[in-house]
N, C-alpha and C positions, 0 to 999 in steps of 0.2 A: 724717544724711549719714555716710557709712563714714567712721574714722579710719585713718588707713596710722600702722605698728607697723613702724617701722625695727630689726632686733635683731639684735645680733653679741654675741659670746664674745668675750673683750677678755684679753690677758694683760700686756704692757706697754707697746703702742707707740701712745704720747699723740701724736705725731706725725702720723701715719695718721687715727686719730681726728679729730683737730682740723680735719683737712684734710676728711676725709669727713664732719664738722659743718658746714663752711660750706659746703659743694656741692649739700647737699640739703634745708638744713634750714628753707627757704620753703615745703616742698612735705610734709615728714612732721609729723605731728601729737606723737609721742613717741619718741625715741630710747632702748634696751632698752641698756644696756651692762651681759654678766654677766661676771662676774670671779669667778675660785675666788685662797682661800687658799693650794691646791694648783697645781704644775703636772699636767699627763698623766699625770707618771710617778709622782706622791704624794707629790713634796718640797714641805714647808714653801717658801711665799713671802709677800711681804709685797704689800700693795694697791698697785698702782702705778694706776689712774688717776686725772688730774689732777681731780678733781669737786668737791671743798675747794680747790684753789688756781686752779682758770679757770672752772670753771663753777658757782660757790657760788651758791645760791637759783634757780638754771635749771632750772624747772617741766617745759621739755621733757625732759629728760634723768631717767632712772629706773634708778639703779647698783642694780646685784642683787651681791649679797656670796653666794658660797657658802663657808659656812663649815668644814662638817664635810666630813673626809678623803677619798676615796674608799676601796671596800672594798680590801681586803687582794689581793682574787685578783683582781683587775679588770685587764684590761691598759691600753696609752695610750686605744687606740682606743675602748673601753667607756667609761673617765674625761672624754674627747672628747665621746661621747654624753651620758653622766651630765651635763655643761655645761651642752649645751645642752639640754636634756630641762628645768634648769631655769628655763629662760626659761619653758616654758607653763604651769608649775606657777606663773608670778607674773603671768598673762595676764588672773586676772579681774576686772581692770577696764576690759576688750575687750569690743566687746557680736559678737552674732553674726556680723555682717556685715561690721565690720572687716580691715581686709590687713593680715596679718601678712606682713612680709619677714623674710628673715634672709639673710645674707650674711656669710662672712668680715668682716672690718675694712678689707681692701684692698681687696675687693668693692666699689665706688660705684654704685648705679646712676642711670641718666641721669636729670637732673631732668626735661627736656622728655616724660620717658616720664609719670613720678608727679605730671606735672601731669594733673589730670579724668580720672583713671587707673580704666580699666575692666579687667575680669579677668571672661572668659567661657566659660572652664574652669574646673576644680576648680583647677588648678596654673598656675602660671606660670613659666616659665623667662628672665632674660633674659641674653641673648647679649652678652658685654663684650669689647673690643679689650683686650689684655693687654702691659703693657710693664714691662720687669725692672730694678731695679736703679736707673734713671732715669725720670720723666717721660715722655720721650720716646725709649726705648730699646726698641724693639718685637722682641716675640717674635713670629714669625709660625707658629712651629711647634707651638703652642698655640692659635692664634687662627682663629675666637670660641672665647672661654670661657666655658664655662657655670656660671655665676656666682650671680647672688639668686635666690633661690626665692621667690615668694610661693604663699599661696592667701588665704581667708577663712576666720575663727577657726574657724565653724563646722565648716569640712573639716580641720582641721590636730588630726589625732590624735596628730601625734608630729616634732617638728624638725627629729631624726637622719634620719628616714625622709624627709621634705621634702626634705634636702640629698642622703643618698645614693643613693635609690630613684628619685628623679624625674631623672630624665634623655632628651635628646632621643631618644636611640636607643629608647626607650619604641614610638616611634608608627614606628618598622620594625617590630614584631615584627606576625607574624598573630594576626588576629583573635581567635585560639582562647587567645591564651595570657593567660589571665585573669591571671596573676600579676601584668603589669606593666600598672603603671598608664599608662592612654593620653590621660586626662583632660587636657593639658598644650597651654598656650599658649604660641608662643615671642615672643619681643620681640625682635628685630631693634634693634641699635644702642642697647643696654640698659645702655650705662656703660662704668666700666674697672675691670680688674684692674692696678692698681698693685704686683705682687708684690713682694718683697722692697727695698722701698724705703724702705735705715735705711743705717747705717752700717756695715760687716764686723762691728765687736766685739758688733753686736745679731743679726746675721743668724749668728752662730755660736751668737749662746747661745739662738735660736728653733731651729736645728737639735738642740740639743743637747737640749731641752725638749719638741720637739712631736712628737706620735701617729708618724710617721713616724724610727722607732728607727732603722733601717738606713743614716740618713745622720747619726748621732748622730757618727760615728767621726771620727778627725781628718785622714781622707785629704778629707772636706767639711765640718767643722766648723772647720778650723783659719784663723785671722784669716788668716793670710800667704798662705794657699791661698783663702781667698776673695775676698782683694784682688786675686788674680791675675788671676784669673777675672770681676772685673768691668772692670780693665783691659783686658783680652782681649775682653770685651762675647761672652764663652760661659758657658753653663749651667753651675748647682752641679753637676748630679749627672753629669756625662760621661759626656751625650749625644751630642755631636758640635754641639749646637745654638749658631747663631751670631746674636746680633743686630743689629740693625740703625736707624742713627739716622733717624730722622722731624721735620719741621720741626715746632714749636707752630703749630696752625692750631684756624681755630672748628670741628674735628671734637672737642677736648678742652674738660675741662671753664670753662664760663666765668669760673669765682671762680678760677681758673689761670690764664687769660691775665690777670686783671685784676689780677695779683701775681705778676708773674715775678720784680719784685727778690726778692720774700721770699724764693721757692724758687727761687735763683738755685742756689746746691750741688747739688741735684736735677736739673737741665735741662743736655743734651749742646748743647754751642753746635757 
């Protein structure tokens, strides 16, 4: 029987993790979390996942430590790839047929999907409701988001290419244009993107760290400016995007309703 191969790139938010461990983790056979030494940009950093202090001797969960620096002339976005590139270089103990997911960390996808989970394309896409900042603080200017990718080991020649290349717009193009790959399943109702859902002093120092340089600067990095802006319930980057509160209902994740005291800070009353 195929094993599902849960795997994200992990930099510091135990938070997110923990959250997207308990949501799925009846239904994945092993949890991938890789982590660099380095940030994107090739600063020294230290291991920040909790795997020594909450998950000690947890057989599902498999921490990949990248050790060595990225090169010299590499930008974020290469170092980004480089990441995750080393997920499949740690994949073989995958046998063929296994599904590899990969996802962001905010990425969840539905459990009711990766229950008896069949994939009858080469790729799978699925489709996530996307909410910023809060729980239940819905972007709709983003939404669906195209979010997990899966395929099976055997198709999965490259993760970067999984995540950047495979996308829905794929199966517009005509027939003729061989380049884009058309192989692709979508999943309807495929989870949630939980984006930016930390505290300002962490969502500045992931702007300030991740592939995306242009919003490093402190007209979007700055605490006081992004506290503003989640008070305001509008986008980092000044878009003009406004969001919008939504009640908790069984369209979100179940292990969520079943602990709202916990993530009481998180959730718009």
């Amino acid at each position: 029987m195929a094993k599902l191969i849960d795997c994200i790139t992990f930099f510091d938010n135990n938070f997110i993790f923990d959250f997207r461990y308990n949501v799925i983790k009846n239904c994945v056979d092993k949890f991938i979390v890789c982590e660099s030494l380095f940030d994107h940009k090739n600063n020294p950093k230290k291991i920040n996942f909790d795997l020594e202090k909450k998950y000690k001797n947890n057989s599902q969960i498999i921490h990949l430590i990248l050790k060595r620096p990225f090169p010299k002339k590499t930008n974020a976005w290469q170092n980004q790839s480089i990441q995750r590139e080393y997920i499949l270089e740690n994949l073989n103990f995958t046998d063929e047929n296994d599904l590899i997911f990969f996802s962001d960390p905010d990425e969840i996808p539905n459990p009711n999907l990766l229950s008896n989970f069949i994939l009858t394309k080469k790729y799978g896409i699925f489709l996530q409701k996307i909410y910023n900042y809060k729980f239940n603080l819905f972007n709709p200017y983003e939404n669906p988001w195209e979010g997990t990718r899966v395929c099976k080991k055997k198709n999965l020649k490259s993760i970067d290419f999984m995540r950047e290349k495979i996308k829905a717009k794929n199966l517009r193009y005509k027939f003729y244009r061989l380049d884009k790959e058309k192989s692709i399943e979508i999943f309807d109702n495929g989870g949630w993107h939980f984006n930016n859902l930390m505290q300002p002093e962490l969502i500045s120092k992931k702007l300030k760290t991740f592939a995306h340089s242009e919003f490093s600067g402190d007209q979007f990095s700055s605490i006081e400016t992004i506290k503003k802006k989640i008070e305001e319930k509008v986008d980092l980057f000044n878009r003009g995007h406004k969001y919008s509160f939504v009640k908790i209902d069984n369209t979100f994740p179940k292990y969520l309703i079943n602990n709202l005291k916990k993530y009481k800070d998180y959730i718009l009353d």
